[in-house]
Structures are given as structure tokens and as C-alpha cells.
PASEBA-1860 file (N, C-alpha, C; in nm, 3 decimals):
! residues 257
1> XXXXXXXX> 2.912/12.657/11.062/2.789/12.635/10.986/2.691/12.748/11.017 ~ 2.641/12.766/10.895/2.574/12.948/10.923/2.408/12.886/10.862 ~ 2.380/12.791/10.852/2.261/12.788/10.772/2.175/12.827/10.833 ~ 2.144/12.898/10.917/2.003/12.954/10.986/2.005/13.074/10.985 ~ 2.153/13.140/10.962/2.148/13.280/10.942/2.057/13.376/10.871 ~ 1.969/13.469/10.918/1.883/13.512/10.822/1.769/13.451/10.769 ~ 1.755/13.314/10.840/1.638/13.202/10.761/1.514/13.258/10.856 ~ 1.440/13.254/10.788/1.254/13.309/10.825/1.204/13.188/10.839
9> XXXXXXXX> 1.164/13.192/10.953/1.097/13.096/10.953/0.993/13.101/11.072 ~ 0.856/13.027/11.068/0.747/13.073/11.125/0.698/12.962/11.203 ~ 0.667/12.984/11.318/0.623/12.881/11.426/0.492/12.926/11.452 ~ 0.426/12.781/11.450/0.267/12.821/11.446/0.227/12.804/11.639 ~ 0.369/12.761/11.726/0.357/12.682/11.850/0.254/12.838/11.930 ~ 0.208/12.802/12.044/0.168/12.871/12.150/0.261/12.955/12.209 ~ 0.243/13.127/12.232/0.340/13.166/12.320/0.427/13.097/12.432 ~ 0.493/13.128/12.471/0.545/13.093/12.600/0.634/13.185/12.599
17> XXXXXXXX> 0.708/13.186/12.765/0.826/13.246/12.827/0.961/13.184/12.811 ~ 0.901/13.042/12.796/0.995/12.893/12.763/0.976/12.813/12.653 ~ 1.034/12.881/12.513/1.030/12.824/12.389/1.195/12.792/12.325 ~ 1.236/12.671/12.366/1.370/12.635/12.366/1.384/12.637/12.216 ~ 1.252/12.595/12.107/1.285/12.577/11.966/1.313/12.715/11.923 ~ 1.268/12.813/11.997/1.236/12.958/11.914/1.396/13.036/11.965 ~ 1.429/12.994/12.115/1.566/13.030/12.159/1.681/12.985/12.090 ~ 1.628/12.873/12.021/1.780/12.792/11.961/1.806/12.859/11.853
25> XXXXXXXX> 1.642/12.844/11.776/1.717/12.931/11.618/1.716/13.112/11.601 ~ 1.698/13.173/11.712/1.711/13.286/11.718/1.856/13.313/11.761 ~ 1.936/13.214/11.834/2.091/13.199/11.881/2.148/13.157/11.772 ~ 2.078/13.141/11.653/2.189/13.083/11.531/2.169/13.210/11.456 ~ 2.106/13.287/11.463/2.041/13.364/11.349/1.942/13.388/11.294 ~ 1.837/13.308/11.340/1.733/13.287/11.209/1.650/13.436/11.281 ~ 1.477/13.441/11.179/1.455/13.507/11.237/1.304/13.445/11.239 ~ 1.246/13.454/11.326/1.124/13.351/11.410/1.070/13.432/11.405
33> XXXXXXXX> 0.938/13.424/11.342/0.801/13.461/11.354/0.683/13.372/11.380 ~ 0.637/13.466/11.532/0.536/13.397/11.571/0.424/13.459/11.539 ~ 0.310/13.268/11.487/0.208/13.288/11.438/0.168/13.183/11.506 ~ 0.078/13.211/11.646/0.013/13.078/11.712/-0.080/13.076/11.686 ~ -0.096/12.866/11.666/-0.223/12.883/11.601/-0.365/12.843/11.751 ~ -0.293/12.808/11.874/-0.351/12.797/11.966/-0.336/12.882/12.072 ~ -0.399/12.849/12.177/-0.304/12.938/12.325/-0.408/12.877/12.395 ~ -0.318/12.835/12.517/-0.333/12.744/12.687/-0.409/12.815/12.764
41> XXXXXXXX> -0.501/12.717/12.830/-0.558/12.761/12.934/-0.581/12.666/13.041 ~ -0.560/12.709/13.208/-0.587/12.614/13.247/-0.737/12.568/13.295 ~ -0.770/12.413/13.343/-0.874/12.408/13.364/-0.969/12.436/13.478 ~ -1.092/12.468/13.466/-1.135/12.500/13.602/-1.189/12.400/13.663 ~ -1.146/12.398/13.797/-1.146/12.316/13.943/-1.274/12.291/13.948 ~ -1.331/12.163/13.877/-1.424/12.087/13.880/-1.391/12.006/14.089 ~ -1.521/11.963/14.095/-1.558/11.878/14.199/-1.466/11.735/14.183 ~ -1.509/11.670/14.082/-1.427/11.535/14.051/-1.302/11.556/14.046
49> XXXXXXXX> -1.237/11.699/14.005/-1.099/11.692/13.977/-1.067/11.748/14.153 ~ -1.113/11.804/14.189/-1.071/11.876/14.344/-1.072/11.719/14.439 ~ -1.165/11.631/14.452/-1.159/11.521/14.493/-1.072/11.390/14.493 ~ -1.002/11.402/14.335/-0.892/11.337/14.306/-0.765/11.365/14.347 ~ -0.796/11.483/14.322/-0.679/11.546/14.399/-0.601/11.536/14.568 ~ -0.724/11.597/14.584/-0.746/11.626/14.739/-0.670/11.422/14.796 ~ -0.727/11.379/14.660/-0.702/11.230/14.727/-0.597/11.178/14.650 ~ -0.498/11.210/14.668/-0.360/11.233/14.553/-0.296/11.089/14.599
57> XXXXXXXX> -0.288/11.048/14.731/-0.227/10.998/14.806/-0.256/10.823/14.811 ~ -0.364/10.872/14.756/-0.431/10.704/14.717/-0.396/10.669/14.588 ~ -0.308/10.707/14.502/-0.286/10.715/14.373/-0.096/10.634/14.390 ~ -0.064/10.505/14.321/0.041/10.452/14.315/0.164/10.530/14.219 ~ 0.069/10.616/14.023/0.137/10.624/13.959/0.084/10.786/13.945 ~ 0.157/10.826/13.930/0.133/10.972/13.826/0.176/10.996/13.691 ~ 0.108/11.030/13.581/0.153/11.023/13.461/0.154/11.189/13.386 ~ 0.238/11.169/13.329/0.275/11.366/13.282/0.305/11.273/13.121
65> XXXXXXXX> 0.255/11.375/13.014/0.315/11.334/12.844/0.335/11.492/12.840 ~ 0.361/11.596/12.891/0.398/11.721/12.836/0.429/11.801/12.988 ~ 0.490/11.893/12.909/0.503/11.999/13.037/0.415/12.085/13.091 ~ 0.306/12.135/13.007/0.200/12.188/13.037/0.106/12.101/13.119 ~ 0.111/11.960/13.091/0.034/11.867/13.190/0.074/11.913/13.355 ~ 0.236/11.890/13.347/0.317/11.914/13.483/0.264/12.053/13.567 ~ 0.244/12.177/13.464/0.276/12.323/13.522/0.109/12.286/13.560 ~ 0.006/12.261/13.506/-0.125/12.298/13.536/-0.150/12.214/13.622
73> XXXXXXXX> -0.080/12.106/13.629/-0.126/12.026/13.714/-0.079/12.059/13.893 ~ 0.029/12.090/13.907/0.075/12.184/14.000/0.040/12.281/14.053 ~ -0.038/12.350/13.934/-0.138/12.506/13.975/-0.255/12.456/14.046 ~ -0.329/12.318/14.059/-0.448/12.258/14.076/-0.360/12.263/14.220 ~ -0.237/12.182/14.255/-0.232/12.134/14.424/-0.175/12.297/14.495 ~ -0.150/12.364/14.400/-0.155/12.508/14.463/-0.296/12.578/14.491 ~ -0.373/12.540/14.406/-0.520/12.618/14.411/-0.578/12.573/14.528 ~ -0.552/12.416/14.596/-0.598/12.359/14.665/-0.502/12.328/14.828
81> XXXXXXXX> -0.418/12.422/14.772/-0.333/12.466/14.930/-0.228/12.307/14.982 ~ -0.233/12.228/14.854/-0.150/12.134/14.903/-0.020/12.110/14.855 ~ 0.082/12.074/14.934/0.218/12.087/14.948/0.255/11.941/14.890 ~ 0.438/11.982/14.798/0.432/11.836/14.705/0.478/11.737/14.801 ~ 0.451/11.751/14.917/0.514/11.614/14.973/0.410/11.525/14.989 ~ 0.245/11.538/14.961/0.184/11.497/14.911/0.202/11.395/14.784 ~ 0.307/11.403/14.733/0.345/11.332/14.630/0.490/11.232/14.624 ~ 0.542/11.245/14.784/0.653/11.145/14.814/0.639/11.011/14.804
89> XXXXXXXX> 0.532/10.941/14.809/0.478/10.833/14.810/0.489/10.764/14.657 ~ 0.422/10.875/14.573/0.363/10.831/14.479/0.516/10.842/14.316 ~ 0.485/10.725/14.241/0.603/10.703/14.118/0.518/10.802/14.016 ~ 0.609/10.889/13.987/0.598/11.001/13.870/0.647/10.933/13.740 ~ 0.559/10.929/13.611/0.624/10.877/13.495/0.584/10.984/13.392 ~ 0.701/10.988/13.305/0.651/11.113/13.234/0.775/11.095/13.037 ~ 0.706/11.102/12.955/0.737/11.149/12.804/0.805/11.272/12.819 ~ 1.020/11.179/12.778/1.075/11.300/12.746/1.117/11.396/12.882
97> XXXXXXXX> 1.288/11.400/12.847/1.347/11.466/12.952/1.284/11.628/12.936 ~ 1.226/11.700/12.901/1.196/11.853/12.951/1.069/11.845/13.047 ~ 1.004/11.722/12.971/0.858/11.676/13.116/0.950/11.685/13.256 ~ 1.043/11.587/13.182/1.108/11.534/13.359/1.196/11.647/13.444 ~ 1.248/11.736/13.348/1.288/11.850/13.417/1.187/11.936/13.434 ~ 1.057/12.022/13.409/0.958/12.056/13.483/0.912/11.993/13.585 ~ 0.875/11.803/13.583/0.860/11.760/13.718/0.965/11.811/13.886 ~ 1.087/11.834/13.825/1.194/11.884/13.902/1.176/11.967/13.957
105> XXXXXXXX> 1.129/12.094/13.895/1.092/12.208/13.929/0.987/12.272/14.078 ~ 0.935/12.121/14.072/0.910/12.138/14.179/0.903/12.006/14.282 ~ 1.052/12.009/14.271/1.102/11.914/14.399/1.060/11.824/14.380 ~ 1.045/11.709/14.267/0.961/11.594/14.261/1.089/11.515/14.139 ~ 1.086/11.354/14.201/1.165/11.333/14.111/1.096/11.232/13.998 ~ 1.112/11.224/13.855/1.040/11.072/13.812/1.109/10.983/13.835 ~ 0.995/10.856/13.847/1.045/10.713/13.873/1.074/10.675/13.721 ~ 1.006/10.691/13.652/1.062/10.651/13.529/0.997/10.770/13.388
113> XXXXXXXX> 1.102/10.829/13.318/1.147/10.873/13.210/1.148/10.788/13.083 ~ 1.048/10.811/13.000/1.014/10.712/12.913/1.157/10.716/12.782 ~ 1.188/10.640/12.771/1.316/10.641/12.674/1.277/10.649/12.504 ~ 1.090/10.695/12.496/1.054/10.662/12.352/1.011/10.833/12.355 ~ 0.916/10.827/12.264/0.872/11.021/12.210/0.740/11.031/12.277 ~ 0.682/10.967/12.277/0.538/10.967/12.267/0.419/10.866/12.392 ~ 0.313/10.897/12.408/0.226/10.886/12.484/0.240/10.698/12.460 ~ 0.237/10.669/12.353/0.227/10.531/12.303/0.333/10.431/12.320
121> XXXXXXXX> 0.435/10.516/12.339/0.619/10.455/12.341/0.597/10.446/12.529 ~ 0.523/10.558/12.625/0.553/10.543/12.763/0.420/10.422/12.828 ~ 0.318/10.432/12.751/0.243/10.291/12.772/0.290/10.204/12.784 ~ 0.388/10.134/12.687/0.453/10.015/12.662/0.552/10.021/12.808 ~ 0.623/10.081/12.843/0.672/10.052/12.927/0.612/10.087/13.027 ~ 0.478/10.179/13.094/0.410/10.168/13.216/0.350/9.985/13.210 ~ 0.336/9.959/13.095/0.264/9.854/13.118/0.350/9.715/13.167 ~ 0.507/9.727/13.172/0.522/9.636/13.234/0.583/9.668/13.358
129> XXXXXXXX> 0.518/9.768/13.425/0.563/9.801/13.574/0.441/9.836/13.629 ~ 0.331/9.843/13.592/0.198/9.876/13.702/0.168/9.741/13.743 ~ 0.084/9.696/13.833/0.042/9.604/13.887/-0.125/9.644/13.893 ~ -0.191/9.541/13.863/-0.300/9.501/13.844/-0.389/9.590/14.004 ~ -0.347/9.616/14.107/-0.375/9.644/14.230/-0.361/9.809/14.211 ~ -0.290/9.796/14.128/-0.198/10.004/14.146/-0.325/10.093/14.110 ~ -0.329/10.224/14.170/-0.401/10.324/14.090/-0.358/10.451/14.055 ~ -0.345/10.464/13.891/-0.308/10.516/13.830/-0.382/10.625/13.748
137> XXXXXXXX> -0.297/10.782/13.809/-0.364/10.918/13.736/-0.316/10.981/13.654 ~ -0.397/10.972/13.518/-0.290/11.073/13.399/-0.375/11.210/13.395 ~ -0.276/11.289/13.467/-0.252/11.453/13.422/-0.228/11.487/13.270 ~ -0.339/11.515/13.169/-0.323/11.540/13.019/-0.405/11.692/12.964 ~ -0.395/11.713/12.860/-0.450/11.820/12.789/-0.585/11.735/12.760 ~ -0.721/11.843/12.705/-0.855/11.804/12.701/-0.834/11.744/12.606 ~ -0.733/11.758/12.488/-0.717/11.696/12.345/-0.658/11.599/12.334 ~ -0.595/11.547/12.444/-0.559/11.442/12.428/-0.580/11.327/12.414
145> XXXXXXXX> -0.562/11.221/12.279/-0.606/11.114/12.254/-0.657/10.996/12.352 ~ -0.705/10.930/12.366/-0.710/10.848/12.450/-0.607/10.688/12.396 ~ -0.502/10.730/12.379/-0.387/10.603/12.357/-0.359/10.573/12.433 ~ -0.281/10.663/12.542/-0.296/10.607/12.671/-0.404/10.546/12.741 ~ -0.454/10.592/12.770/-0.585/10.530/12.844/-0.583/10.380/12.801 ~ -0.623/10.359/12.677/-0.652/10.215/12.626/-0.565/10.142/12.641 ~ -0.449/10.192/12.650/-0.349/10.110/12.656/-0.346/10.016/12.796 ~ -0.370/10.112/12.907/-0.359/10.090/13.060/-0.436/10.040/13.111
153> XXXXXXXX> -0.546/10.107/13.111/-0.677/10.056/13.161/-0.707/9.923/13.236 ~ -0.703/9.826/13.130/-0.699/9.685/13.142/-0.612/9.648/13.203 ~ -0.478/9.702/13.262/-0.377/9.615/13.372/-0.405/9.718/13.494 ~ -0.477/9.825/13.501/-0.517/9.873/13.658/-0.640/9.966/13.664 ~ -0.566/10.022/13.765/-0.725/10.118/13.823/-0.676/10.279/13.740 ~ -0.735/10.282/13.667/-0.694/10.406/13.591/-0.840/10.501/13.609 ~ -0.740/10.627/13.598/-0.806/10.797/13.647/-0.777/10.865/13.527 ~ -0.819/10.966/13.445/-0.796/11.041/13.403/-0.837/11.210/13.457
161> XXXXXXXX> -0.767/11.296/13.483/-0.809/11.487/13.511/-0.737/11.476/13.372 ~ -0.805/11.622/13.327/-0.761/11.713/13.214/-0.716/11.832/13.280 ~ -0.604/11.863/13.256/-0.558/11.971/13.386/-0.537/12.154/13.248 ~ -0.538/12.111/13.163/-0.542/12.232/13.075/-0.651/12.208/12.926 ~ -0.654/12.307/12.878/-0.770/12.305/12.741/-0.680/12.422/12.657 ~ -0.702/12.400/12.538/-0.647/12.481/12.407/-0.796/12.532/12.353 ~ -0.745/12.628/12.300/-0.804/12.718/12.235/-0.779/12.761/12.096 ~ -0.824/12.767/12.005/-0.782/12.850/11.851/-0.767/13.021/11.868
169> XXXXXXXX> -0.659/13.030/11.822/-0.595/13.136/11.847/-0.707/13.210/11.715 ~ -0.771/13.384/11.777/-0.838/13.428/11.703/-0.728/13.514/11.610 ~ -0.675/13.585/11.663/-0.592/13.720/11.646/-0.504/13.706/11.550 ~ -0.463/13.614/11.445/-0.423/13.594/11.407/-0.309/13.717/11.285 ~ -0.207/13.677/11.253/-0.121/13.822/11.194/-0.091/13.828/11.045 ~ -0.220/13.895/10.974/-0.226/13.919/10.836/-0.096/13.962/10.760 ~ 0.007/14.030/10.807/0.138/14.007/10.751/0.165/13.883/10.717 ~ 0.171/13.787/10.838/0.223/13.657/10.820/0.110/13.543/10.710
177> XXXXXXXX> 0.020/13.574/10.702/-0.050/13.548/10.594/-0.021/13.597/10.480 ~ 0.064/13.702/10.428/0.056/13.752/10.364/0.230/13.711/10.275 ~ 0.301/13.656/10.408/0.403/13.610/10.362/0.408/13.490/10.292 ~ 0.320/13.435/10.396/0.310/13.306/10.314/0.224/13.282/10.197 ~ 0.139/13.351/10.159/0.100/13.359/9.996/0.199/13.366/9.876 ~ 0.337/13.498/9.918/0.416/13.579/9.859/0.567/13.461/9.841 ~ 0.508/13.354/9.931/0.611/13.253/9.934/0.754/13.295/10.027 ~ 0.764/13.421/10.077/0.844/13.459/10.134/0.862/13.443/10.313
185> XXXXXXXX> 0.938/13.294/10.319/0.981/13.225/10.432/1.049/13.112/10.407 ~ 1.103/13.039/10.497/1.163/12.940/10.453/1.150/12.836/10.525 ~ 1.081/12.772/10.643/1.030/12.700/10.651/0.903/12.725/10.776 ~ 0.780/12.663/10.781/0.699/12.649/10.900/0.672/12.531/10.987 ~ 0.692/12.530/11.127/0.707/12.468/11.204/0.566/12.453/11.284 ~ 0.547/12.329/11.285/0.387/12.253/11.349/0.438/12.151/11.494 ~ 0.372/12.181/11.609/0.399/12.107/11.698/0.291/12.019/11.767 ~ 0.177/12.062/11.716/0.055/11.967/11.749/-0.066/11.964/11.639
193> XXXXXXXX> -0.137/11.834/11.634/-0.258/11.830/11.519/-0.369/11.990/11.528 ~ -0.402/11.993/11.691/-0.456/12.101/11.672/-0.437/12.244/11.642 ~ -0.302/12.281/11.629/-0.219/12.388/11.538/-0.236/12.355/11.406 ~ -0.228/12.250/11.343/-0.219/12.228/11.252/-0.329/12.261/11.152 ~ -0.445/12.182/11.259/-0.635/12.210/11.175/-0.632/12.364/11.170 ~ -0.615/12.448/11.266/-0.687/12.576/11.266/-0.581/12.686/11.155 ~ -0.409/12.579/11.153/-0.327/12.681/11.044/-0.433/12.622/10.915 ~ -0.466/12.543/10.863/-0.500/12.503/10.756/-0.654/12.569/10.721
201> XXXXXXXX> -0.742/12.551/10.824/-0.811/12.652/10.830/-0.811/12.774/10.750 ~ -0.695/12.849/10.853/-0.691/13.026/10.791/-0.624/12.997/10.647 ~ -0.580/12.901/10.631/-0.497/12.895/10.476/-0.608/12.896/10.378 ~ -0.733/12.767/10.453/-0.839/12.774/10.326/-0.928/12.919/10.298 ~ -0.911/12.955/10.407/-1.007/13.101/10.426/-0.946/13.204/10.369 ~ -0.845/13.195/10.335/-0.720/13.312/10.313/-0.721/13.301/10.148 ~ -0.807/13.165/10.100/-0.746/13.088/9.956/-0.602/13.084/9.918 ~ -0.540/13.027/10.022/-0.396/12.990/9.992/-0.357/12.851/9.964
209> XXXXXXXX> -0.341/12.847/9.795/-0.288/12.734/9.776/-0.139/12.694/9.724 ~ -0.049/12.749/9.790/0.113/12.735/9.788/0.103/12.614/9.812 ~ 0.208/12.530/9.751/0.287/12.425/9.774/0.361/12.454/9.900 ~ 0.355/12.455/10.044/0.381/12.484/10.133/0.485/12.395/10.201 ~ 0.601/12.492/10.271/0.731/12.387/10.291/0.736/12.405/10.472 ~ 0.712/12.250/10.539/0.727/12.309/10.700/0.728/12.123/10.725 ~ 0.758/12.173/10.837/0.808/12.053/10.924/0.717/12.055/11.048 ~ 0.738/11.940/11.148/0.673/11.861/11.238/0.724/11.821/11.335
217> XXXXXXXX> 0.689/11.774/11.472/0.788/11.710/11.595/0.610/11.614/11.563 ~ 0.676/11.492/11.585/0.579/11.363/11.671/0.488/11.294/11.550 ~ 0.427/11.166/11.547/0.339/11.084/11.413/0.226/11.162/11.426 ~ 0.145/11.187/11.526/0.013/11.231/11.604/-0.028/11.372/11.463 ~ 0.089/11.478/11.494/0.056/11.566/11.398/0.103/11.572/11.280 ~ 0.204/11.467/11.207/0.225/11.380/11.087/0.106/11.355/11.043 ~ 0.026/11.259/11.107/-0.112/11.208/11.083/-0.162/11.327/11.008 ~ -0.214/11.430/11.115/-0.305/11.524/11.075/-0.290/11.606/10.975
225> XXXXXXXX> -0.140/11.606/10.939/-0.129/11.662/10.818/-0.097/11.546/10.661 ~ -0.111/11.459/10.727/-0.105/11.349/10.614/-0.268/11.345/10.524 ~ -0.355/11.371/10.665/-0.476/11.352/10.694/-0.546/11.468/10.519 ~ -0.463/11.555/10.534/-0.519/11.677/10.470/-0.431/11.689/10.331 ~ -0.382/11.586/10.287/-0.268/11.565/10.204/-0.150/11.704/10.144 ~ -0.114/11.694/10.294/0.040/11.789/10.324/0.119/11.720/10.369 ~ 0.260/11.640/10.294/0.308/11.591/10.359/0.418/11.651/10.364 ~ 0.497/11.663/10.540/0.599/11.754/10.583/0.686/11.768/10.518
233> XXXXXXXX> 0.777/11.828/10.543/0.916/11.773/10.479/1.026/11.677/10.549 ~ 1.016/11.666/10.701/1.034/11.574/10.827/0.988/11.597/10.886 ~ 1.013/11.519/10.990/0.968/11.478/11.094/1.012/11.444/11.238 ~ 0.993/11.519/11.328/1.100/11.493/11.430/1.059/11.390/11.543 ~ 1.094/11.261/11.559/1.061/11.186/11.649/1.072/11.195/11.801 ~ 1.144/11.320/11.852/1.207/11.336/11.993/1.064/11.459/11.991 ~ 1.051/11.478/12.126/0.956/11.593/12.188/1.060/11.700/12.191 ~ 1.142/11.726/12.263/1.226/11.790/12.330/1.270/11.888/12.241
241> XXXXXXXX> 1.197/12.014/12.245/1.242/12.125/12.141/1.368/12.158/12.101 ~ 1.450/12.130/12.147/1.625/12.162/12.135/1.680/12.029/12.045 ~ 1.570/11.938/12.028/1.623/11.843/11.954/1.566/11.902/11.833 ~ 1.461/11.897/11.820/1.347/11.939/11.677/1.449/12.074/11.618 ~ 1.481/12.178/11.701/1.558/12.307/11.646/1.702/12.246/11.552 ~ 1.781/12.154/11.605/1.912/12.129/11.605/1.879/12.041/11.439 ~ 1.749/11.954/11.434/1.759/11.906/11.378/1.713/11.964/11.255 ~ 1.605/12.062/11.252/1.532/12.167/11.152/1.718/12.243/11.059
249> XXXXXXXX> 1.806/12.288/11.186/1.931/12.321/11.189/2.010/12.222/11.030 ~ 2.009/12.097/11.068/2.094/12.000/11.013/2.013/11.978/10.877 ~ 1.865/12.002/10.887/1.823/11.978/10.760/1.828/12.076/10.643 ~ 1.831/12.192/10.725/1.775/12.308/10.615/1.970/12.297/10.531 ~ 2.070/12.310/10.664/2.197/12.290/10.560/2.201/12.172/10.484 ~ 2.125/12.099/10.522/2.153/11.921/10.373/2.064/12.001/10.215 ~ 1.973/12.041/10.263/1.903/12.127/10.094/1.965/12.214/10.083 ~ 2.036/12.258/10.134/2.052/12.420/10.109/1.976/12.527/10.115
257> X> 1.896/12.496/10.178/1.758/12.600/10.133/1.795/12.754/10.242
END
């Protein structure tokens, strides 16, 4: 099966060193152009967050929904000279085996691996294993919804740090604007709502009104583009970029496109 051979296709995701979606379809053929519509930063070492920290140990649960939660959050007990055995004590829960293999990374194992996609799917099951006594810290992005939170709250002692913040990517690459006016690509790939606002953005600014063909991982940024009446062409329910690639893979050969 050759269907990615030669297929253009444009990812609006954040650089990285570790982009398993961009590795997969560049190993089939395709050819990936990056157009981010954000880029990571981590956060700075507030007092409240240095204190929580520092007091890691009083904490029953740890909660990770991404890998960037994991890496920044790690950079915080490095900034602060503390070692993960600081964290032998404590049950790691985390959205999605690539969370749980970054937790690995540094010598830490999870207690529980949520078996659903999403922040909302690992609630349901923190919630029938915390205890009313436990205290519980979610490591998240600044953008992150508060679903969790609400969810938990009410069965314990819940913490929230924001251990990273996004940014709208300025720099953006007038070729790739230029493709997509000309209609020449074949599909674009969205991995969060806030990629999504700032691609739509440069689209309105650009006056681009193509009937536009791209896909999605998760409901969260479904929503946001439902929100703006774009609806995807799928939708990938798994986080785990090697699933979203395989499956972008299986779809583009069912159209033919």
C-alpha cells in the first residue's frame, strides 16, 4: 500500500525533536510540511509552584494528560535540584501510553495508564481509586480545560501547577499559505483547539475561503473546529501520534485521495 507516497500534507503541530506523526508519514513517503501554529514554553518557577514542589512528597497522586506536562514538569524538580526518588512514594497516573513512556524516561513508573484518550476518560477512572483523604497534583498546560479539575475536586484534596504555556506561532510560512489558497495539498493535520484558533485566524487574514480538507486527534479540538463550522474529515480518538499517522494512512487509501 503506497497511499502516502508523494501525499503533501501539512501539520499545523509544534516543532519537536519527537514527532512520531511527522516520522511515520515521512517513512511512507509523504511529504510533511511544517506550519506550527503554536510553540512551547516552559513555565517560570513561581513561589506556589517551587513550594508544591519542594513538597512533592506530601502528594498521594500525580497526574500527567500529555508529554509536555511530564518533560516540564521534570525540568521544575531539576531546576530545584531534586532527585526522582522524591517520587517513589507517590502513584503516577497519566492519558495514553507515550505519556507513560516519557514518565519512564525518567525512572518513574505509572500506577495507572488510563485505557480512554482523554483528560475526561482518566477522571472517570482516577475517580474510583482516590480516596477522599489523598492529595492530588495535576501537572497540565496553562490551556488546559478545567475537566479534570471538576471532575476530582469533590472526592479529594486537589492541586493544580501549570508546568508549560503556548504561544501563537508569529513566523508563520507564506508559501504554505499560499498552497493552501492554490488548493495544492492533500490533507491538514490539527492536534489542539489552540492550533486550530490561530490556523483559522491567518486563514481569515489571508481571505482564504477554500473548502478546506484536514483532520484531527481528540473531541476537545473537534469542538473547536465544529465551533467555527469546519467540520474535519475524522477524527482520531487515540492521543498517541503513531495511531493518528496509521490511521490518516488507512483513510486517505479508503478515498483515494
Amino acid at each position: 500500500m503506497e497511499n502516502l507516497k508523494n501525499k503533501i500534507i501539512i501539520s499545523t503541530r509544534p516543532l519537536s525533536e519527537d514527532d512520531s506523526i511527522k516520522d511515520y508519514l515521512v517513512e511512507k513517503g509523504a511529504s510533511v510540511l511544517d506550519f506550527p501554529m503554536i510553540k512551547i514554553y516552559p513555565v517560570t518557577l513561581t513561589d506556589e509552584i517551587k513550594q508544591l514542589i519542594l513538597h512533592i512528597s506530601d502528594f498521594q497522586w500525580l497526574v500527567f494528560t500529555s508529554k509536555n506536562g511530564v518533560k516540564y514538569f521534570f525540568q521544575l524538580l531539576n531546576e530545584l535540584n531534586l532527585g526522582y526518588d522524591k517520587l517513589s512514594e507517590i502513584k503516577i497516573a497519566v492519558v495514553g501510553k507515550k505519556t507513560a513512556a516519557e514518565v519512564e524516561k525518567y525512572h518513574c513508573l505509572p500506577h495507572l495508564i488510563s485505557s480512554g484518550n482523554n483528560s475526561i476518560d482518566l477522571a472517570i477512572e482516577l475517580a474510583n481509586l482516590v480516596k477522599p483523604t489523598d492529595k492530588v497534583l495535576l501537572a497540565l498546560a496553562t490551556i488546559a480545560n478545567k475537566a479534570l479539575e471538576q471532575k476530582l475536586e469533590k472526592l479529594c484534596h486537589l492541586k493544580r501547577i501549570d508546568v508549560y504555556l503556548t504561544e501563537e506561532e508569529n513566523g508563520v510560512s507564506l508559501d504554505i499559505i499560499e498552497r493552501i489558497r492554490k488548493n495544492d495539498y492533500h490533507i491538514i493535520i490539527f492536534t489542539s483547539p489552540s492550533g486550530y484558533r490561530h490556523f483559522s485566524k491567518i486563514m481569515t487574514d489571508s481571505n482564504i475561503t477554500n473548502q478546506l480538507r484536514a483532520a484531527c486527534i481528540g473531541t476537545t479540538t473537534e469542538e473547536e473546529m465544529l465551533k467555527n463550522n469546519f467540520e474535519p474529515l475524522f477524527v482520531s480518538m487515540r492521543s498517541e501520534g503513531l495511531s493518528f499517522a496509521m490511521q490518516l494512512e488507512r483513510y486517505l487509501d479508503t478515498i483515494g485521495l
